[in-house]
C-alpha positions as CSV (number, residue, x, y, z in Angstrom):
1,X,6.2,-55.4,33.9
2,X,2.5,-56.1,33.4
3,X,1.4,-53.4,35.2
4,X,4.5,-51.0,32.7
5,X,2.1,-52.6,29.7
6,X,-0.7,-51.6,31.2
7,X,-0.2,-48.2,31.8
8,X,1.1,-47.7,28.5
9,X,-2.5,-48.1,27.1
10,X,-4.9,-46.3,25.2
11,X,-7.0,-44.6,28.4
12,X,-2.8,-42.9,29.0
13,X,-2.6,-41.9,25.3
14,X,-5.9,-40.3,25.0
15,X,-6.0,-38.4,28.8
16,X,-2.9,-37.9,29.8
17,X,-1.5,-35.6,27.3
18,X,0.4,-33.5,25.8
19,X,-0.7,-29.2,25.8
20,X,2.0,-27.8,23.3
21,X,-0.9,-27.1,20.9
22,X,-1.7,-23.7,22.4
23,X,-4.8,-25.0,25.1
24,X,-4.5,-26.5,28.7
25,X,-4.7,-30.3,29.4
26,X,-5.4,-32.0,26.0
27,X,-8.0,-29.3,24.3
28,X,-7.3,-27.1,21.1
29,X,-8.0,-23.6,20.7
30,X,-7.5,-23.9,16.8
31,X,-11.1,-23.4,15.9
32,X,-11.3,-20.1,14.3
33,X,-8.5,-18.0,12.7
34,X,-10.2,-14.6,13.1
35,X,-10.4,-15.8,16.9
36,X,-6.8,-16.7,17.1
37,X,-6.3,-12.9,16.0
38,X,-7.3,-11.6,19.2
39,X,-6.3,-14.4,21.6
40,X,-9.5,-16.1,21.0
41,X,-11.1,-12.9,23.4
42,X,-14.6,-12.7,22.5
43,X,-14.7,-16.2,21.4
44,X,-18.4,-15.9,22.6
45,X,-19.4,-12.7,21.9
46,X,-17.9,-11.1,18.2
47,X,-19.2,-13.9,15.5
48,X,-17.3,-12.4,13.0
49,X,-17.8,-15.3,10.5
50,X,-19.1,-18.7,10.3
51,X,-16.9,-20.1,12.6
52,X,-19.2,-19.1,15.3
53,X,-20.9,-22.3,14.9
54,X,-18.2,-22.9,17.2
55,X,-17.6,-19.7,19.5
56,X,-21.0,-19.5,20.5
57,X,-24.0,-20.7,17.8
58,X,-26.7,-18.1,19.3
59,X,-23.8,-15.5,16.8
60,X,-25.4,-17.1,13.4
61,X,-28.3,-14.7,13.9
62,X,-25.6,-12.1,13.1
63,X,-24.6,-13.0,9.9
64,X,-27.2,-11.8,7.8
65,X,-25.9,-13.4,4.6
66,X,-25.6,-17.0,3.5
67,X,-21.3,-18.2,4.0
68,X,-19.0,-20.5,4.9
69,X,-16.0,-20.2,6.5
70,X,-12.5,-23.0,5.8
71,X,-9.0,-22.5,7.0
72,X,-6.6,-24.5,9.2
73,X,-4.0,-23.8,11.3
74,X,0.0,-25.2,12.0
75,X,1.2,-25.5,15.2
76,X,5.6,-25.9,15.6
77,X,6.3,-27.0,18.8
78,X,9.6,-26.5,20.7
79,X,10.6,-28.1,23.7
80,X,14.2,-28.1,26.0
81,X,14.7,-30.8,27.9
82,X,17.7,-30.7,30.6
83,X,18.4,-32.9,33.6
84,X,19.2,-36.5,34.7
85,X,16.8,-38.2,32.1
86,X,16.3,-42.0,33.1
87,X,18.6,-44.3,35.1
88,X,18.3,-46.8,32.2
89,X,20.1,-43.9,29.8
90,X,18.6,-42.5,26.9
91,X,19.3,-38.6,25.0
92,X,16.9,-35.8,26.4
93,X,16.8,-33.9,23.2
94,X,13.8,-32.9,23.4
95,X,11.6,-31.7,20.4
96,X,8.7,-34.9,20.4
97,X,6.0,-33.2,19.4
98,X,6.0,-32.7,15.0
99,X,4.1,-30.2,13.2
100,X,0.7,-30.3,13.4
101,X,-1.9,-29.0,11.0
102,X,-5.6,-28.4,12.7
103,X,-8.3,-27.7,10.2
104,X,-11.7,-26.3,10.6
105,X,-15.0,-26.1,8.3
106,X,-18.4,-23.9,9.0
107,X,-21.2,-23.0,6.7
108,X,-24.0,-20.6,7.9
109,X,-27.4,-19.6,6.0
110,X,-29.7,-17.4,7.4
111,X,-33.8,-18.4,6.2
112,X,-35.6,-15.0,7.6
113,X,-35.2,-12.7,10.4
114,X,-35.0,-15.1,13.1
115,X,-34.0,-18.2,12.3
116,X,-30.2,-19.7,11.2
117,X,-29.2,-22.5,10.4
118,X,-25.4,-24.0,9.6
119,X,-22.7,-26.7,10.6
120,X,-19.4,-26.9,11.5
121,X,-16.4,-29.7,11.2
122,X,-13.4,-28.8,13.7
123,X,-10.5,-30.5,15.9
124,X,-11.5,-29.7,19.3
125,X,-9.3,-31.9,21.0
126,X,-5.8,-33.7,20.0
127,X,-2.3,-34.3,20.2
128,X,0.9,-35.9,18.7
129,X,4.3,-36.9,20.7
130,X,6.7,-38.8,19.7
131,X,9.8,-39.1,21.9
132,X,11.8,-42.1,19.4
133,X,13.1,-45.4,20.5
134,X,16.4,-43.5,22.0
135,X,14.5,-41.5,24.1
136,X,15.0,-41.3,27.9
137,X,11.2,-41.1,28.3
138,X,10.4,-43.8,26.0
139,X,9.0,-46.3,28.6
140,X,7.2,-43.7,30.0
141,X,5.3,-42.6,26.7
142,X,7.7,-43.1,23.5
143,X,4.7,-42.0,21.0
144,X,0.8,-40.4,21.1
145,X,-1.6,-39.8,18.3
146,X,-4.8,-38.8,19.6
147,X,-7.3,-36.3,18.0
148,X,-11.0,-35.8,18.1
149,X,-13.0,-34.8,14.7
150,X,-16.9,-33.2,15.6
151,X,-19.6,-32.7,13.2
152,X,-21.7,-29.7,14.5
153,X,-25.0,-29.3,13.0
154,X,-26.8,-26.0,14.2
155,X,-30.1,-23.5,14.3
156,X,-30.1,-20.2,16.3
157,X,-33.4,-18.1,16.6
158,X,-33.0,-14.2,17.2
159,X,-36.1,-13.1,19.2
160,X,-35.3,-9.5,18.0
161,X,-32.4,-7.6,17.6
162,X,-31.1,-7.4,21.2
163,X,-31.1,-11.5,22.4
164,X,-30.7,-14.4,20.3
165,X,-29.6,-18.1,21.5
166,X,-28.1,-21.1,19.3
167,X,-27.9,-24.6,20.1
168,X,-25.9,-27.9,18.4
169,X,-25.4,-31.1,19.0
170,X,-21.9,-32.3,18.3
171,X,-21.1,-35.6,16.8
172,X,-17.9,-36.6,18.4
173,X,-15.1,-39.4,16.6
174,X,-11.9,-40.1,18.3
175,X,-9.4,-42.2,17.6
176,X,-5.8,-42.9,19.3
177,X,-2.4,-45.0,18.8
178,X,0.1,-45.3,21.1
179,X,3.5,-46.7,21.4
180,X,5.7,-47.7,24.4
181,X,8.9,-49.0,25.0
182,X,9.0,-51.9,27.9
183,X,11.7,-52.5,29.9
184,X,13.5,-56.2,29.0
185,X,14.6,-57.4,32.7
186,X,17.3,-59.4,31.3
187,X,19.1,-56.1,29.5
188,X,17.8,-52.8,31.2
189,X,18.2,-50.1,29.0
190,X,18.6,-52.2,25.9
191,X,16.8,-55.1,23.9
192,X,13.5,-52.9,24.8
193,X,9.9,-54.9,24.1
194,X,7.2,-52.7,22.9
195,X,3.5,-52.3,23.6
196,X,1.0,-50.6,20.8
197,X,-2.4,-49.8,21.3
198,X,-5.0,-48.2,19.5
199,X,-8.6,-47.6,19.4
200,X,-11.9,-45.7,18.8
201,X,-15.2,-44.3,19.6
202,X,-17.9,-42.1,18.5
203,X,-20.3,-40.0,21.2
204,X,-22.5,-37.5,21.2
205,X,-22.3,-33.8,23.3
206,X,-23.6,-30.2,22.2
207,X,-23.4,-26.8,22.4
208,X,-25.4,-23.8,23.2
209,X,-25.2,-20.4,23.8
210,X,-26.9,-17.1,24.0
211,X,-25.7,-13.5,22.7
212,X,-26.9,-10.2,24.1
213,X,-26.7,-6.8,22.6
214,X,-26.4,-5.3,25.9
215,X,-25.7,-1.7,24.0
216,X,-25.7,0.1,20.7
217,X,-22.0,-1.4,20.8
218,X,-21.7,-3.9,23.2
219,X,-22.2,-7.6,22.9
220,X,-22.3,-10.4,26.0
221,X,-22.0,-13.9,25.0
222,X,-22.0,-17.2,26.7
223,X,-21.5,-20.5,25.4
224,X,-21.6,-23.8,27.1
225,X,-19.4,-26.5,25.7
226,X,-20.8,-30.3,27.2
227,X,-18.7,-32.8,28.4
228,X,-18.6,-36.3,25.7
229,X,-19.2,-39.7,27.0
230,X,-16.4,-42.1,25.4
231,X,-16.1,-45.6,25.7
232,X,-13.2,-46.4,23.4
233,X,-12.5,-50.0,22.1
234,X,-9.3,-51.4,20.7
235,X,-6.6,-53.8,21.3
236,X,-3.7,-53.7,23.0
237,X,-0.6,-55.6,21.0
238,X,2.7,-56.5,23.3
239,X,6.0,-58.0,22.6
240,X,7.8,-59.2,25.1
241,X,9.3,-62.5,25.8
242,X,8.1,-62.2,29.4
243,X,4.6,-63.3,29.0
244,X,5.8,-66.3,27.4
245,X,3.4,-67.9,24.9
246,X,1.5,-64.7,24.9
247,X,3.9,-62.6,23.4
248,X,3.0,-60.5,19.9
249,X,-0.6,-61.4,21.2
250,X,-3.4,-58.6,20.5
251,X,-5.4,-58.1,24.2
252,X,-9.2,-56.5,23.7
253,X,-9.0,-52.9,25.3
254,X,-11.8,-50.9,27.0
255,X,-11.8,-47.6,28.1
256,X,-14.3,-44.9,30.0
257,X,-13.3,-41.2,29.0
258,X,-15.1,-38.2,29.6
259,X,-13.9,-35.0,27.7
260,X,-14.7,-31.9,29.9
261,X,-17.5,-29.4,29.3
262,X,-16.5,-25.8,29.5
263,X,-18.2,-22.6,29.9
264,X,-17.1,-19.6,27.7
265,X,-18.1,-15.6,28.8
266,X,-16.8,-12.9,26.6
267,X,-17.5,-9.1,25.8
268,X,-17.2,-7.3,22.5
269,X,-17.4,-3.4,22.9
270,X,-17.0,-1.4,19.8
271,X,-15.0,1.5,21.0
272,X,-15.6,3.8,18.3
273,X,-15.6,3.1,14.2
274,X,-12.3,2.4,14.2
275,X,-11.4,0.2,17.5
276,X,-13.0,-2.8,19.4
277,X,-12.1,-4.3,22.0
278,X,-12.7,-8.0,23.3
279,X,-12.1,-10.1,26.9
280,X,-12.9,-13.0,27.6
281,X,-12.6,-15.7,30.0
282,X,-13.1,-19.9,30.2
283,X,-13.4,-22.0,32.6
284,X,-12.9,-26.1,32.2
285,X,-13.7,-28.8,34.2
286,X,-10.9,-30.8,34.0
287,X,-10.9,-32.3,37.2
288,X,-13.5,-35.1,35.7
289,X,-9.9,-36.6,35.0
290,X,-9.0,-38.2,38.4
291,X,-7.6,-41.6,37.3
292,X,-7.8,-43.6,34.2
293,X,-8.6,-46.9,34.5
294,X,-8.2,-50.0,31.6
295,X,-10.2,-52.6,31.3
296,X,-8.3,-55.5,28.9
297,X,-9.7,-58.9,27.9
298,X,-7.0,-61.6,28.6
299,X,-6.9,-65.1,28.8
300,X,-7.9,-67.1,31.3
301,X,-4.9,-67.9,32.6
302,X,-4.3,-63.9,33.5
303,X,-7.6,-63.3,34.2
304,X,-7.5,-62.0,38.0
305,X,-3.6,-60.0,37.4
306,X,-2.9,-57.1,36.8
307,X,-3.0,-57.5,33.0
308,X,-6.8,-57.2,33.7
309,X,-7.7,-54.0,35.2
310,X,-5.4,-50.8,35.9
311,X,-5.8,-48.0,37.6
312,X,-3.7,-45.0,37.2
313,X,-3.8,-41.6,39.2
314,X,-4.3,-38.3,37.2
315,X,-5.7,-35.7,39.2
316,X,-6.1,-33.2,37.2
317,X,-8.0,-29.4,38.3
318,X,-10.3,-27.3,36.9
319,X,-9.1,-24.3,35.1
320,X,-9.2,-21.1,33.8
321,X,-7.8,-19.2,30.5
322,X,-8.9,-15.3,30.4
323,X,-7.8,-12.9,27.3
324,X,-8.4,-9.5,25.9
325,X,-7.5,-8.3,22.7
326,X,-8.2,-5.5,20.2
327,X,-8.9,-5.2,16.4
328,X,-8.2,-1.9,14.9
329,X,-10.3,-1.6,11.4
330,X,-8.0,0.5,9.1
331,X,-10.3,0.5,6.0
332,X,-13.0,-1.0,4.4
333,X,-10.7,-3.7,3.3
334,X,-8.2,-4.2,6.5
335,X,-8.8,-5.0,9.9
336,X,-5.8,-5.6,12.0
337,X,-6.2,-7.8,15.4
338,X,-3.9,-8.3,18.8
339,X,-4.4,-10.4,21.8
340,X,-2.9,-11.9,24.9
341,X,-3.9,-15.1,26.9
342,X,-3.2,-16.4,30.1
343,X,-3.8,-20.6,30.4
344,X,-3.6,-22.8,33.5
345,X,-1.9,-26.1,32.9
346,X,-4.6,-28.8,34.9
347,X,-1.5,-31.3,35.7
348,X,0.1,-30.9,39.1
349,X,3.9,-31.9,40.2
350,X,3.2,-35.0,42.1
351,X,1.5,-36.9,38.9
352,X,2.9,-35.2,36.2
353,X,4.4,-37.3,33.8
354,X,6.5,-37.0,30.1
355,X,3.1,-37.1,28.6
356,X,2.2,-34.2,30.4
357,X,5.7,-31.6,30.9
358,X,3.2,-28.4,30.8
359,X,3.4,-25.9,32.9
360,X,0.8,-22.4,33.4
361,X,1.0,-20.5,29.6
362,X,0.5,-16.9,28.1
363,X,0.3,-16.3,25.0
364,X,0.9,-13.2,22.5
365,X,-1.4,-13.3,19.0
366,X,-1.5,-11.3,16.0
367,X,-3.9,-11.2,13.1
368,X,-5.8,-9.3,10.1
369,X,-8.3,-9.5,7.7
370,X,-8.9,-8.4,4.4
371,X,-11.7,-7.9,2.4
372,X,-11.1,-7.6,-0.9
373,X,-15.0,-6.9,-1.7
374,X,-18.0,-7.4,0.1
375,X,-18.4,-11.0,-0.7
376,X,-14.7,-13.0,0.3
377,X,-12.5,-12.4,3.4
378,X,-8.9,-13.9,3.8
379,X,-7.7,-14.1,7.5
380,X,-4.3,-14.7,8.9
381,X,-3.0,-15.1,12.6
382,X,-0.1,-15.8,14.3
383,X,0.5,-16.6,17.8
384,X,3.5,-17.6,20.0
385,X,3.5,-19.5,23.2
386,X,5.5,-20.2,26.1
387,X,5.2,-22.1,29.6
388,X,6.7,-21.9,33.2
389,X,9.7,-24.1,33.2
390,X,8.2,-27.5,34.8
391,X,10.0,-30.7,36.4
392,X,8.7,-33.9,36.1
393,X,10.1,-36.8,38.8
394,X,9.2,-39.8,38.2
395,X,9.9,-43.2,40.0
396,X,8.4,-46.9,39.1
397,X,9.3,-50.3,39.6
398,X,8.8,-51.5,36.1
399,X,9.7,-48.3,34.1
400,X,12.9,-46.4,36.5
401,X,13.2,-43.3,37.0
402,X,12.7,-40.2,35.0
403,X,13.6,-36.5,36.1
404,X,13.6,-33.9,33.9
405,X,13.2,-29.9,33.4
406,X,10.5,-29.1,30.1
407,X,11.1,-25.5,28.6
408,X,7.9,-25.4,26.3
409,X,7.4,-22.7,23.6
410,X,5.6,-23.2,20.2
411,X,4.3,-21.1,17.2
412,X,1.3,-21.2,15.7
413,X,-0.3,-19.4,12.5
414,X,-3.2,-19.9,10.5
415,X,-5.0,-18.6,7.7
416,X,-8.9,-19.4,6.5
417,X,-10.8,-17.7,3.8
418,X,-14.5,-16.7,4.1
419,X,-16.5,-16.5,1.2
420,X,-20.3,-15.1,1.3
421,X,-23.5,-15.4,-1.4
């Protein structure tokens, strides 16, 4: 039972996640809605707007007049879950992750010929689950609320008008909340205690990137995404009559969390006035996620058990997502977009758990653009989802058994508007 508490604690809610929000492991792709058009291919290399503080910040030399760039996107989630469930009973009906909104902010002005400047507020990380108190997973992860919010300051410098590089720092908050069901020995499967944690931490990363006209209409870009530092602090709060005259008592929390850095190489070739086309490809280093291991402040009389220190196995791999995608420019005032993306899930089947049912993803986008004058833009995308059907089997001592089949699709769309001075 102490060790079910413990591995119902915040390090679980904020690594071990789930990836219905259209990116591998626990990452968004939600950053830019003329992106999401085109699969986000040529994340790196088109800078179509100011959200290219995020795609790669070397792009700002582009953008030869002052903007900014605000939108958001919704995510509906849909998930079928079939099988057994838990020996301690519970309905399967799937559907725990709620609408989502992810929104994003970026404002770029240019001071001469070579120099940029800008900054961008985004959701680069995140999810919500919430399975419900009847759920056959609920001692295994009944509800998650984790999400990342990054400041971005940023300057790029174009040495002329072939090569031009960008580089942010990235001012990293996350927060999480998590709540668990725990197994009452006396009753299994009824008169459940529950364990809820949450917690916090702010770190530092950046960005950089470089973009290279390679031809009169080709573009190369690479961006480098670094891996954040997080040492979260909170408290974990348990009821349960089976810690006697600590039960309903708040336990100090500490966790050591690394969010991975990624590497982002994409191509932009303007096919003729009319067409472009855009690939892509990103590779993540997810396998910085081997375990997750909790650190909790308790009394001296538990000091030494396993209340105190948890370890619990992830082993997650790195990855890779590649897409290509087209826009076809049908006027002065429409451009229509296309794309398709293929995502590895990092989880494998021995430790994959309810928090993590994801499987290997593609995904088919849609988008346009139109430009009522020269100074305002309006974007809208649209993108659907869906995973290899995954099994997760799942045996402990303290929580039973779990086996289920996940059927994951979602839908996503988003629309931002770009407005320029």
């Amino acid at each position: 039972m102490k060790k079910a508490m413990l591995k119902t604690s915040l390090g679980v809610a904020v690594a071990v996640a789930s990836s219905q929000l259209l990116a591998s492991g626990f990452a968004l792709n939600e950053q830019s809605i003329s992106g999401m058009g085109t699969g986000f291919a040529g994340r790196s290399s088109s800078a179509e707007d100011a959200s290219t503080v995020f795609g790669n910040p070397a792009g700002m030399s582009r953008l030869k007049r002052e903007q900014f760039t605000v939108g958001g996107a919704a995510v509906i989630a849909k998930t079928d879950i079939s099988g057994p469930g838990s020996n301690l009973g519970g309905e399967t009906d799937g559907d725990m992750v709620p609408t989502v909104g992810v929104p994003m902010g970026y404002y770029v002005k240019p001071l001469d010929d070579h120099w940029s400047v800008g900054f961008g507020v985004y959701v680069p990380f995140g999810l919500v689950t919430d399975y419900g108190s009847d759920d056959a997973a609920r001692y295994w992860g009944k509800k998650s609320h984790v999400q990342v919010i990054t400041f971005q300051p940023t300057v790029s410098y174009a040495f002329n008008d072939k090569v031009s590089i960008g580089f942010g720092p990235t001012i990293n908050r996350i927060e999480g909340e998590l709540g668990s069901s725990l197994i009452n020995p006396f009753s299994p499967g009824s008169n459940d205690g529950e364990v809820k944690i949450k917690g916090d931490d702010t770190a530092v990363g950046y960005n950089i990137g470089i973009l290279v006209q390679a031809t009169d209409r080709t573009r190369v870009g690479l961006t480098y995404h670094s891996m954040v530092d997080y040492k979260l602090e909170g408290k974990t709060r348990v009821s349960t009559p089976l810690i006697g005259p600590y039960d309903g008592s708040k336990f100090d929390a500490t966790l050591k969390i690394k969010t991975p850095e990624s590497i982002d190489l994409s191509v932009t070739h303007e096919l003729d006035d009319h067409w472009t086309l855009y690939a892509g490809s990103t590779w993540t280093r997810w396998s910085r996620l081997e375990n997750i291991t909790v650190q909790n402040d308790v009394p001296a009389l538990l000091q030494g058990s396993a209340f105190e220190t948890i370890t619990e196995e992830q082993n997650w791999h790195d990855t890779w997502a590649h897409a290509i995608g087209a826009s076809y420019r049908v006027n002065k005032e429409w451009v229509l977009r296309t794309g398709f993306t293929v995502d590895q899930s990092p989880t494998n089947n021995t430790d994959r758990s309810p928090r993590i049912p994801t499987g290997d993803r593609k995904v088919f986008s849609l988008g346009a653009g139109w430009s009522p004058n020269d100074d305002m833009t309006i974007d809208v995308a649209y993108s659907y989802l869906w995973e290899e059907d995954t099994k997760v089997n799942q045996v402990s001592s303290t929580k039973g058994s779990y086996q289920a089949k996940y059927e994951n699709s979602a839908h996503g769309i988003g629309a931002s508007l770009t407005y320029r001075f």
